[in-house]
C-alpha positions in Angstrom: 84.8 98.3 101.7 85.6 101.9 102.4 82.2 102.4 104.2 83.7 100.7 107.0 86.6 103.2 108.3 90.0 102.7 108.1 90.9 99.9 110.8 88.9 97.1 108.9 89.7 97.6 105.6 92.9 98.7 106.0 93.4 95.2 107.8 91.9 93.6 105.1 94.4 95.3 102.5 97.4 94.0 104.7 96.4 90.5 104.9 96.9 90.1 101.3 100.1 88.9 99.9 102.2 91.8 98.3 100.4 94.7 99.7 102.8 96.5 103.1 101.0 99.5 105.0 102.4 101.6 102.2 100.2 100.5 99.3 97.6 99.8 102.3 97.6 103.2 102.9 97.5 105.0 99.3 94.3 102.9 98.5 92.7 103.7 101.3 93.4 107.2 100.9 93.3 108.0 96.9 90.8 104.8 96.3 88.7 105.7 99.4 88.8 109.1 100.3 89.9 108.2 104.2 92.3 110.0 106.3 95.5 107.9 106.2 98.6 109.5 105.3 101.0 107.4 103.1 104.8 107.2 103.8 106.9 106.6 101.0 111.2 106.7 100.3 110.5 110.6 99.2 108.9 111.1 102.9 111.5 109.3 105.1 114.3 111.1 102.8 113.1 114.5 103.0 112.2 114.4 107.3 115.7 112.5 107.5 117.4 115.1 105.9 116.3 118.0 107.5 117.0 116.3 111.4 113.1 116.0 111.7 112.8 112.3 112.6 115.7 109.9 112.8 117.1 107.8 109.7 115.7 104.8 111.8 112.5 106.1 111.9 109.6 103.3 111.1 106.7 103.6 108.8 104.4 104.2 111.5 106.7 106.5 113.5 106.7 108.5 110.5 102.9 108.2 109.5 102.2 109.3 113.3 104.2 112.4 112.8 101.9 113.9 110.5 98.9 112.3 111.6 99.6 113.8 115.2 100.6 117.1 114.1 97.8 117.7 111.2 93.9 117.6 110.8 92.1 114.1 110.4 91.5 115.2 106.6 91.8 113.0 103.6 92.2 116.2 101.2 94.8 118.0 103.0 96.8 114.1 103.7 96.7 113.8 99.7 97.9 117.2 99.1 100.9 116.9 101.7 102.1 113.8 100.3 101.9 115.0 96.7 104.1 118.2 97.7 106.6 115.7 99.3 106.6 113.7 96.4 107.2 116.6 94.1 110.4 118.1 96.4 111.6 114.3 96.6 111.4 114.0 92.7 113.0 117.5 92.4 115.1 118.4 94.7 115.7 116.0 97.6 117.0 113.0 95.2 118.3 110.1 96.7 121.8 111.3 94.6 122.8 114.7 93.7 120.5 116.6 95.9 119.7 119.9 94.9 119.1 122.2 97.9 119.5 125.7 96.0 115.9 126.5 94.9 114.4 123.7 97.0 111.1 125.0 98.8 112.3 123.3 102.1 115.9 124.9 102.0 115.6 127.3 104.6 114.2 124.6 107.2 117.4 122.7 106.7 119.3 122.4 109.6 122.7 125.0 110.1 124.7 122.3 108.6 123.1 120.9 105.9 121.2 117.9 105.4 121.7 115.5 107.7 123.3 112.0 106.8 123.1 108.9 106.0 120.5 109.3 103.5 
């Protein structure tokens, strides 16, 4: 399956009942070893907050963000989104965000994070 790129397996994954382009995505990229990055809530919360993309923002707005502005690499995709997972988990909750200590504090934007979130 993964021997055949992304585009036709990743196709494949979608077609079946259940799976969206997040889940898609993660296979394909922890399963396979292809370059796909995977959005998830942590991804759209932390880019939303700090003015970087729009709360609107789709999944594949967001996926292009980091696929435009990074290397085509499967490693460095998998180590992104496990860094933006950790500062989701710890820091930039969906309540009771804790900005003091974060790792992405300083990028904030003069005001703050940036609502509705």
């Amino acid at each position: 399956m993964f021997s055949r790129g992304l585009a036709s397996p990743r196709k494949d994954l979608l077609a079946i009942s259940g799976f969206g382009p997040e889940t898609a995505d993660a296979i394909l990229l922890y399963a396979g070893g292809l370059p796909t990055f995977v959005v998830d809530t942590y991804t759209h919360r932390i880019l939303v907050r700090h003015g970087w993309l729009d709360y609107d923002a789709t999944y594949h707005e967001i996926k292009d963000y980091f696929e435009s502005a990074l290397p085509s690499d499967a490693a460095l995709y998998n180590e992104y989104h496990a860094l933006l997972v950790r500062v989701g988990k710890d820091y930039c909750r969906r309540t009771g965000p804790k900005c003091e200590g974060c790792p992405l504090a300083d990028m904030l934007p003069p005001g703050g994070i940036v609502m509705p979130v």
